[in-house]
C-alpha positions in Angstrom: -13.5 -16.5 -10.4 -10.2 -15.1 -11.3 -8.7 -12.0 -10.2 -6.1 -10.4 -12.0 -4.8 -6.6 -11.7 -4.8 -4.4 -14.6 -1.7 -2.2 -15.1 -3.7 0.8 -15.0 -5.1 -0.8 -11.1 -1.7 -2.3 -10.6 -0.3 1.6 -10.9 -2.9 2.9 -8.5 -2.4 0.1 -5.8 1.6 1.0 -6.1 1.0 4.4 -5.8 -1.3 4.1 -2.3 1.2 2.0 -1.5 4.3 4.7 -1.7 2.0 7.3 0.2 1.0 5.4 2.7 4.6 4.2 3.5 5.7 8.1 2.9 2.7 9.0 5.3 3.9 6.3 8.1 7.9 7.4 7.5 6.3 11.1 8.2 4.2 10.2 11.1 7.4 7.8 12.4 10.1 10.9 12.9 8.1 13.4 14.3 6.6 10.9 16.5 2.9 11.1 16.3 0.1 9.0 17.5 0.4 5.2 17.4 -3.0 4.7 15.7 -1.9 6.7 12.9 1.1 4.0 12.3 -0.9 1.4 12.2 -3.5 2.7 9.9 -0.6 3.6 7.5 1.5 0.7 8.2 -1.6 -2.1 7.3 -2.6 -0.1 3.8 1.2 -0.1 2.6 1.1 -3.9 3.5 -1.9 -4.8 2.2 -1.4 -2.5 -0.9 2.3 -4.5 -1.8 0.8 -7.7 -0.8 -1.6 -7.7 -3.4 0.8 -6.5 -5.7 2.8 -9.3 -4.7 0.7 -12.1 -5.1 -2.2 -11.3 -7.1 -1.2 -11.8 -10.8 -1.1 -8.9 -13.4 -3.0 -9.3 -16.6 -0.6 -10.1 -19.6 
């Protein structure tokens, strides 16, 4: 089975990906709860790590 991203998916995936890393910059400067790092930290990861290596449809 192949996987590929749409660009309409691709779009979506980079998009979590700036709000989560937005949320985690937020929740970085005023200091909040560790969990809430993490959570945000591991879905703008995972969200530019499939961008990165899952291939786009052409």
């Amino acid at each position: 089975m192949d996987f590929v991203l749409t660009p309409v998916l691709a779009t979506v995936i980079f998009v979590i990906a700036c709000l989560a890393g937005y949320s985690y910059r937020r929740v970085w400067k005023t200091e909040g709860p560790r969990w809430q790092l993490w959570i945000y930290g591991v879905i703008a990861a995972g969200c530019l790590l499939v961008l990165g290596f899952v291939p786009m449809e052409g």
